[in-house]
Residue frames as qw, qx, qy, qz and C-alpha x, y, z in Angstrom:
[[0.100, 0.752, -0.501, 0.417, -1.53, -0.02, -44.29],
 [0.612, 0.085, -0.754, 0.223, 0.09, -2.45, -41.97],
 [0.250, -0.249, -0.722, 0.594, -1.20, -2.06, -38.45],
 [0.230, -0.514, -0.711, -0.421, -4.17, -0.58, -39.46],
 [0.014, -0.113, 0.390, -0.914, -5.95, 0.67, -36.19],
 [0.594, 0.163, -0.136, -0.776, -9.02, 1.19, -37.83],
 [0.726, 0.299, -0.552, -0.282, -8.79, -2.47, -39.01],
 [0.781, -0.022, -0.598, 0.181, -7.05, -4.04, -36.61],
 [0.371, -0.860, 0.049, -0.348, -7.98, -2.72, -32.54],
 [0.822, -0.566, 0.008, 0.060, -5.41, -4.69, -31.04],
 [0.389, 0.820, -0.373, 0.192, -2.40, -2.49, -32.03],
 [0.431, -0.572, 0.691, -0.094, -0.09, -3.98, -29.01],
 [0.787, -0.035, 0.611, -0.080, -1.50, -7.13, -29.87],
 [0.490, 0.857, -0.094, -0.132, -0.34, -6.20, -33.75],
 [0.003, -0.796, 0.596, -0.109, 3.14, -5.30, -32.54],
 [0.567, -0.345, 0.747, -0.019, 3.88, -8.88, -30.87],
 [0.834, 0.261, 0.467, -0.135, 2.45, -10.70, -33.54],
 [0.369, 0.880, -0.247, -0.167, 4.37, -8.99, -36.26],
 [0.094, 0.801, -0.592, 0.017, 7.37, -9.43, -34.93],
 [0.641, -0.186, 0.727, -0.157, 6.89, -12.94, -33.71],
 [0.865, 0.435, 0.251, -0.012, 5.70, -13.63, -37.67],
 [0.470, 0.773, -0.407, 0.126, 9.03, -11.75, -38.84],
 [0.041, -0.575, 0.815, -0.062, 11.81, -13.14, -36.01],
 [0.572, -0.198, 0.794, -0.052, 10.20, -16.98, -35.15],
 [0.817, 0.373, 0.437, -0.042, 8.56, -17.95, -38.71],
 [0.278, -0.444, 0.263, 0.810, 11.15, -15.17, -40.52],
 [0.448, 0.654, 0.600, 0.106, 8.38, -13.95, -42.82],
 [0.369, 0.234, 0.259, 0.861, 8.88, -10.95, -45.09],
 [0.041, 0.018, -0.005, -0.999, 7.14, -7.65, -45.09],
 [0.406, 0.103, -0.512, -0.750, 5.12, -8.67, -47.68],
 [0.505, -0.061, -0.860, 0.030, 4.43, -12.37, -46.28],
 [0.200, -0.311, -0.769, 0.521, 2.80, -10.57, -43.25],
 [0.219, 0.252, -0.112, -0.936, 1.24, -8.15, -44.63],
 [0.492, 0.061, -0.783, -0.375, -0.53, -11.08, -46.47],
 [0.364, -0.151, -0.897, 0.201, -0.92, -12.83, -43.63],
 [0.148, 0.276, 0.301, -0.901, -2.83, -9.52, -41.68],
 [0.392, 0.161, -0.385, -0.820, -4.96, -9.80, -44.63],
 [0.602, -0.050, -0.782, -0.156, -6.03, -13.27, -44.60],
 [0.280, -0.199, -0.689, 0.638, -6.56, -12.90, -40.50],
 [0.117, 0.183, -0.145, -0.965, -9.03, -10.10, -41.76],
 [0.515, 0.536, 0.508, -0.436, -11.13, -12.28, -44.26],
 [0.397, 0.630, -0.307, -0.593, -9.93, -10.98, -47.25],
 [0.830, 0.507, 0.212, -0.097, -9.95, -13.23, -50.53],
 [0.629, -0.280, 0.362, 0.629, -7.27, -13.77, -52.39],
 [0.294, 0.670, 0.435, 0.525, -8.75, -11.54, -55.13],
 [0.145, -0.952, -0.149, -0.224, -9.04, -8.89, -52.78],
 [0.648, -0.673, 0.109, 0.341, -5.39, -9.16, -51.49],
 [0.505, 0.366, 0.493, 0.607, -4.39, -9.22, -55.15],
 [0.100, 0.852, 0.381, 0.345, -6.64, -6.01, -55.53],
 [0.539, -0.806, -0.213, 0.117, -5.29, -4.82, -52.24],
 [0.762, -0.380, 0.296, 0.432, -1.57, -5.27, -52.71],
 [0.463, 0.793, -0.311, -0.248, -1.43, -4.37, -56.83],
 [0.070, -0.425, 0.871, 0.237, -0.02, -7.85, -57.34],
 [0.563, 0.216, -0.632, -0.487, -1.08, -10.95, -59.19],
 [0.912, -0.269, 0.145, -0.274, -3.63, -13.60, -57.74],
 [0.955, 0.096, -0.140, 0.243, -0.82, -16.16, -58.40],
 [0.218, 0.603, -0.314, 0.700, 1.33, -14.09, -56.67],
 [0.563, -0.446, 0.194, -0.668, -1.15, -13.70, -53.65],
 [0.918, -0.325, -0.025, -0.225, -1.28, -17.75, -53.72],
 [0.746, 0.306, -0.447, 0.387, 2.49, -18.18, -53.82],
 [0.034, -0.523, 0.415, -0.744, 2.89, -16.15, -50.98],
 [0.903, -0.180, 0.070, -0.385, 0.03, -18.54, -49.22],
 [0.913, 0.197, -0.355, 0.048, 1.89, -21.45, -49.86],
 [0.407, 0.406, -0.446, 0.686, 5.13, -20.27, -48.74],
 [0.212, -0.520, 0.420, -0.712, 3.74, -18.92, -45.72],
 [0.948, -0.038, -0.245, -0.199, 1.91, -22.68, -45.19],
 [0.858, 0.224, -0.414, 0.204, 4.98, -24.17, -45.55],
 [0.018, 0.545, -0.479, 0.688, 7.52, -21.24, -42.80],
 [0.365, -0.406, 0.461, -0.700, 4.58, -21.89, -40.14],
 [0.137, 0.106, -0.980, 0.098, 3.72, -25.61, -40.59],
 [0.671, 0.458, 0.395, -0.428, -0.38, -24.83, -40.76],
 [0.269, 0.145, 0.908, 0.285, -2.74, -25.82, -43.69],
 [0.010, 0.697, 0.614, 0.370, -5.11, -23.30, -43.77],
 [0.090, 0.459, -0.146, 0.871, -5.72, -19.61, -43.71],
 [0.588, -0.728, -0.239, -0.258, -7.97, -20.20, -40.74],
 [0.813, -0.340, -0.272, 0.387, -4.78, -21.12, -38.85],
 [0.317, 0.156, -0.041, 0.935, -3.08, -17.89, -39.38],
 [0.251, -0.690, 0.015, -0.679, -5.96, -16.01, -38.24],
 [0.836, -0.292, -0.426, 0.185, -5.90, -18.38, -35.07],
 [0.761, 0.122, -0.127, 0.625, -2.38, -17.60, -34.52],
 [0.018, 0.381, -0.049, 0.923, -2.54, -13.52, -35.17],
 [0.612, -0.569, -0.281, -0.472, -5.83, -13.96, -32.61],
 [0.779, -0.470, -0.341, 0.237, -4.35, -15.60, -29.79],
 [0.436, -0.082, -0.269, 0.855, -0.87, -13.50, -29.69],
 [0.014, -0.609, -0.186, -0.771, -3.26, -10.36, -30.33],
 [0.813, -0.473, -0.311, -0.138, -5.35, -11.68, -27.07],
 [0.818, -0.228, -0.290, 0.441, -2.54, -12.79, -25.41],
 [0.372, 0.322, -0.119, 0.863, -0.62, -9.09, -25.14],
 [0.362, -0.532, 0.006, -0.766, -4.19, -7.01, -24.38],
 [0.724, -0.594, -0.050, -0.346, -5.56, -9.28, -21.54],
 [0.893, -0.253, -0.162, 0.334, -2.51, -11.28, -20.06],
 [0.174, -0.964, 0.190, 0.069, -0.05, -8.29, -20.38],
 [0.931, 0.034, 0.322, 0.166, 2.58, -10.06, -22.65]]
């Protein structure tokens, strides 16, 4: 489930990031939902598993989301979701 709790403790830090992947990169549901995964750890087998969609699915959505935010690797998207998460709880953003 998207915002997780359980998964992800920095619900505020959730909320900014979300919305910052839907209005500045203008990612889809789905394309962040992905991207939550991959900020996680998961595999693309297990986002495949996760989602009920097709690993070549899972990497088109990778790609595409590459290309919106102008990284190269899924490390950068966890980066990204890490800092804004950070940024909200301790700086009050």
């Amino acid at each position: 489930m998207l915002g997780d709790s359980r998964e992800f403790p920095f619900i505020e830090g959730f909320i900014k990031w979300n919305t910052l992947l839907k209005e500045h990169y203008g990612l889809s549901a789905r394309k962040r939902e992905i991207c939550r995964l991959c900020a996680l750890g998961y595999s693309n087998e297990e986002i495949a598993k996760s989602l009920r969609i097709g690993i070549g699915t899972v990497k088109s959505h990778i790609n595409n989301i590459f290309y919106r935010m102008r990284i190269h690797s899924r490390t950068h998207i966890a980066l990204i979701l890490i800092e804004k998460s950070f940024e909200i709880v301790y700086e009050g953003g």
